[in-house]
C-alpha positions, 0 to 999 in steps of 0.5 A, a space after each residue: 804871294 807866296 810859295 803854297 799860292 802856286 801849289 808847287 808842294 803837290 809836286 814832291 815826289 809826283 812822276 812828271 814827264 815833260 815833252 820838249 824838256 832840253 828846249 828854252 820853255 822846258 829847261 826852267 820848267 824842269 828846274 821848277 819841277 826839281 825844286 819842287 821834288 818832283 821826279 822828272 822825265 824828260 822826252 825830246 831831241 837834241 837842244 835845238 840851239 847851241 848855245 842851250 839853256 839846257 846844256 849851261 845848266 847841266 840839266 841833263 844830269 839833274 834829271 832822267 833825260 830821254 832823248 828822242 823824236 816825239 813823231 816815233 811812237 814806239 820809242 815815245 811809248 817805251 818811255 811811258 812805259 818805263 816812267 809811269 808818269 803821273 802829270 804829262 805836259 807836253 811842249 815838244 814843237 817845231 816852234 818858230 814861225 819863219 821856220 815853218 814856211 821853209 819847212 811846213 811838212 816838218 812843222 806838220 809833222 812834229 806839232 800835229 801827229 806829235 801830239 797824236 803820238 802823246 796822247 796816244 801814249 796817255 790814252 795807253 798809259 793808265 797811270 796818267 792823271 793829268 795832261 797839259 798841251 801848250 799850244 800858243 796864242 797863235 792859234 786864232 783867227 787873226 782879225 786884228 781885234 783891238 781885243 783880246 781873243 777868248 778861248 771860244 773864239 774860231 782857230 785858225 791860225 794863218 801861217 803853218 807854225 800857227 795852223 799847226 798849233 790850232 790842229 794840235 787843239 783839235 787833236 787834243 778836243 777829238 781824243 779827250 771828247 773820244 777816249 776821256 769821255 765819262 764813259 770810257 772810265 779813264 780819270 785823265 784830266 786834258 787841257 791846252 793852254 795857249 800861251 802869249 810871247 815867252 821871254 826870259 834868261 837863256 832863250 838863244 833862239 833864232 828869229 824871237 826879238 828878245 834873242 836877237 836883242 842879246 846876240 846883238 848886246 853881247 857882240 857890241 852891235 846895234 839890234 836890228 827890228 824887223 817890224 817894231 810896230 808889231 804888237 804881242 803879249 810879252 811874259 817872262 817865262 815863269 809865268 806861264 810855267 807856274 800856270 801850267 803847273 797850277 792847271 796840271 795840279 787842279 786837275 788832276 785834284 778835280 777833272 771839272 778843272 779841265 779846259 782850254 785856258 789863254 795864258 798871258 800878262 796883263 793888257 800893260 804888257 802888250 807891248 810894240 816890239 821897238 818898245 820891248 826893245 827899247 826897255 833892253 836897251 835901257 836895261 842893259 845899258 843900266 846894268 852893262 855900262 855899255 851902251 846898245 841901241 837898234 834900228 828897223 830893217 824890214 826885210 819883207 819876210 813872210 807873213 806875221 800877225 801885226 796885233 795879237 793879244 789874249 783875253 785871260 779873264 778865264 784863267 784868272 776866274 777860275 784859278 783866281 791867277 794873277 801875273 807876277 812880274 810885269 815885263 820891266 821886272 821879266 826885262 832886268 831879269 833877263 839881262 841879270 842872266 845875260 851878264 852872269 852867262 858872259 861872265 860865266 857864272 853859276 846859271 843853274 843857281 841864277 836860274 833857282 834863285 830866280 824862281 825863289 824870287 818869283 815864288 816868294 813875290 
């Protein structure tokens, strides 16, 4: 493929708000963005880790970065007003599973009235042409189906991180069916897109297993796996940042683009989390000379979906998409960023020679 295949070109010059932008997700997002030439706001809270791909990176100085909650409405609003933006993809959420069990309310709070908040903020600000909601593959009715879930299927996700995401779609479907509608005169083009596992270079997040892999390998211990036989669609984050960005871009050229779209790699890359963390393993000692393994210690946390897989014929129908990089590629290139991160290394340029080599595949 090639750099015009993603549509990156439409970008230059484009006002684009990003919600979420010092997270993991949002931080290479608007490294693509800055690529592209775009001009980039970015609305959110604090990085939520220390370290954080967004600090290493100096991404704060790159672009108009907004710090703030996305569940205050006027100061969500004052930016809008002060950006005009054009494309508004919205990531900000309280994204971890655990996380929401010790506290639901906040969970609630940010993943569902935030996504009031922003869309309400679209529905105010008319210089909006496109919005994207990334909710997260999560959102279903788990059945543990040997098959893949399709966007008509019920939502309903079971713990509060995933009934949240699932309520965040319905707020999404009320205010496009109540204030987008072909009466209301508004050329706003809104989908969600529903996102499997993310994995990449910088993600320093709590309770993710590619994470605790690296923590783990830095330190010289051995990686502890809660439940290797759970089974989930694993991509390297570029994946689904390219998409967003083709789906805003569609869209915005042509609203019949709108919709719900599954996001996720091919049926090969639904991987048991104690193979994904063999294949870092492998990697790592590969390209480390150092040697790590692991070891399942279950500690009888709370619930999780044991099977969880995406159906994206739709994506690939309609946009005629195709993953890029299958998840050995996604591993040896988070370790490649692991190692430049410990030798202290230039990560911001790592992280844009990454995203060449992604385009120009």
């Amino acid at each position: 493929m090639t750099r015009t295949d993603f549509g990156l070109d439409f970008y230059r010059g484009k006002r684009v708000l990003v919600t979420g932008h010092t997270g993991f997700k949002g931080t290479w997002l608007c490294a693509i963005l800055l690529q592209a030439g775009a001009q980039v706001t970015g609305y959110a809270l604090e990085p939520p880790t220390d370290p954080s791909v967004f600090a290493l990176t100096d991404m704060e100085k790159r672009i108009n970065s907004v710090i703030g909650d996305i569940r205050d409405l006027a100061r969500l609003r004052q930016t809008f007003e002060e950006c005009r933006p054009e494309i508004v993809i919205h990531m900000a959420a309280q994204p971890i599973v655990r996380e929401s069990y010790k506290d639901p309310v906040y969970t609630y709070e940010t993943n569902v009235m935030g996504t009031v908040h922003v869309l309400e903020c679209v529905r105010t600000c008319e210089s909006v042409r496109s919005f994207i909601n990334v909710t997260t593959d999560k959102v279903y009715l788990n059945r543990e189906w040997a098959w893949g879930y399709r966007e008509n299927e019920e939502l309903n996700g079971y713990d509060p991180y995933s009934n949240s995401k699932s309520c965040s779609e319905l707020v999404t479907s009320s205010y496009k069916n109540s204030f987008f509608g072909e009466e209301s005169g508004r050329h706003t083009a809104i989908s969600t897109a529903r996102a499997g596992n993310v994995i990449g270079g910088g993600d320093f997040a709590v309770d993710r297993i590619v994470p605790d892999c690296v923590r783990a390998a830095l330190s010289g211990q051995e990686i502890i796996v809660r439940n290797p036989a759970s089974i989930r669609p694993f991509q390297h984050v570029l994946e689904p940042l390219m998409v967003y960005l083709l789906m805003a871009k569609k869209q915005y050229e042509n609203p019949a683009y709108a919709g719900s779209y599954n996001v996720g790699p091919d049926e090969t890359d639904c991987y048991a989390a104690g193979d994904l963390v063999t294949l870092f393993c492998e990697k790592w000692n590969q390209a480390s000379g150092e040697h790590v393994g692991w070891k399942n210690v279950s500690d009888g946390g709370p619930h999780e979906a044991n099977y969880l897989k995406l159906d994206c014929s739709k994506l690939k129908t309609t946009f005629g998409w195709r993953p890029v990089w299958n998840l050995e590629t996604a591993m040896e290139k988070i370790v490649e960023w692991t190692l430049a991160y410990r030798d202290k290394g230039d990560l911001y340029a790592l992280m844009c020679r990454q995203i060449e080599a992604f385009t120009c595949e």
